[in-house]
C-alpha positions as CSV (number, residue, x, y, z in Angstrom):
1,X,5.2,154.7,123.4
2,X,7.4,155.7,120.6
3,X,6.0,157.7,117.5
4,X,6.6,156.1,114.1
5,X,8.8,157.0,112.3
6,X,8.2,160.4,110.4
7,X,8.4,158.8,106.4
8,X,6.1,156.1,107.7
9,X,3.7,158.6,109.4
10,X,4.1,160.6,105.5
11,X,3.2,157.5,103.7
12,X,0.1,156.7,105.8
13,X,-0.8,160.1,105.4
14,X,-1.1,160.3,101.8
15,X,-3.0,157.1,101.3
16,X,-6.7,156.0,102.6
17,X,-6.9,152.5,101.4
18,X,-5.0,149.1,103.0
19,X,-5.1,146.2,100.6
20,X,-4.1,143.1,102.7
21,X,-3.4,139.7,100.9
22,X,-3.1,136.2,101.6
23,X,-3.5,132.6,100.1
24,X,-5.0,129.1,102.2
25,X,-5.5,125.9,100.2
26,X,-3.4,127.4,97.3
27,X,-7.3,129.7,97.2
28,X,-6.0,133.7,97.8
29,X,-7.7,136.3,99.2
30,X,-8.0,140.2,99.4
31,X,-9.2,142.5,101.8
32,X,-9.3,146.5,101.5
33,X,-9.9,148.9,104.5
34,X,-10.7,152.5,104.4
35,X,-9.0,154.0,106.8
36,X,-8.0,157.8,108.8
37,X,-5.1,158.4,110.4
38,X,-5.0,160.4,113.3
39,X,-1.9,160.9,115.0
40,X,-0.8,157.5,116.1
41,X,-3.9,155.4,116.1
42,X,-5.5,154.2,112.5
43,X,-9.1,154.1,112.7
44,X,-10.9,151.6,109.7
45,X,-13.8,153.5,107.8
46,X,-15.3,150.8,106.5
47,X,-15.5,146.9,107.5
48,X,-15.6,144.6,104.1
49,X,-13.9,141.7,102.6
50,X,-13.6,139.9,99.8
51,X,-12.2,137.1,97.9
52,X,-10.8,136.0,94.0
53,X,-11.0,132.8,92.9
């Protein structure tokens, strides 16, 4: 397997946090994960949701 590429692997680095967004029924929604990187595998800290109305 191929190691990402070295500003990716920076950028991940330097951050802890993933916010990931999407929308369903014109409703969105937002997730964060906590997260440590290690080498090539992300591990999440921390397993929450939520939503905005």
């Amino acid at each position: 397997m191929n190691k990402p590429d070295k500003k990716i692997t920076e950028f991940i680095l330097k951050h802890h946090v993933l916010t990931l967004a999407t929308s369903a029924d014109n409703s969105p929604w937002c997730a964060n994960c906590f997260y440590v990187y290690s080498c090539s595998l992300i591990i999440p800290l921390k397993n929450s949701t939520s939503f905005f109305k």
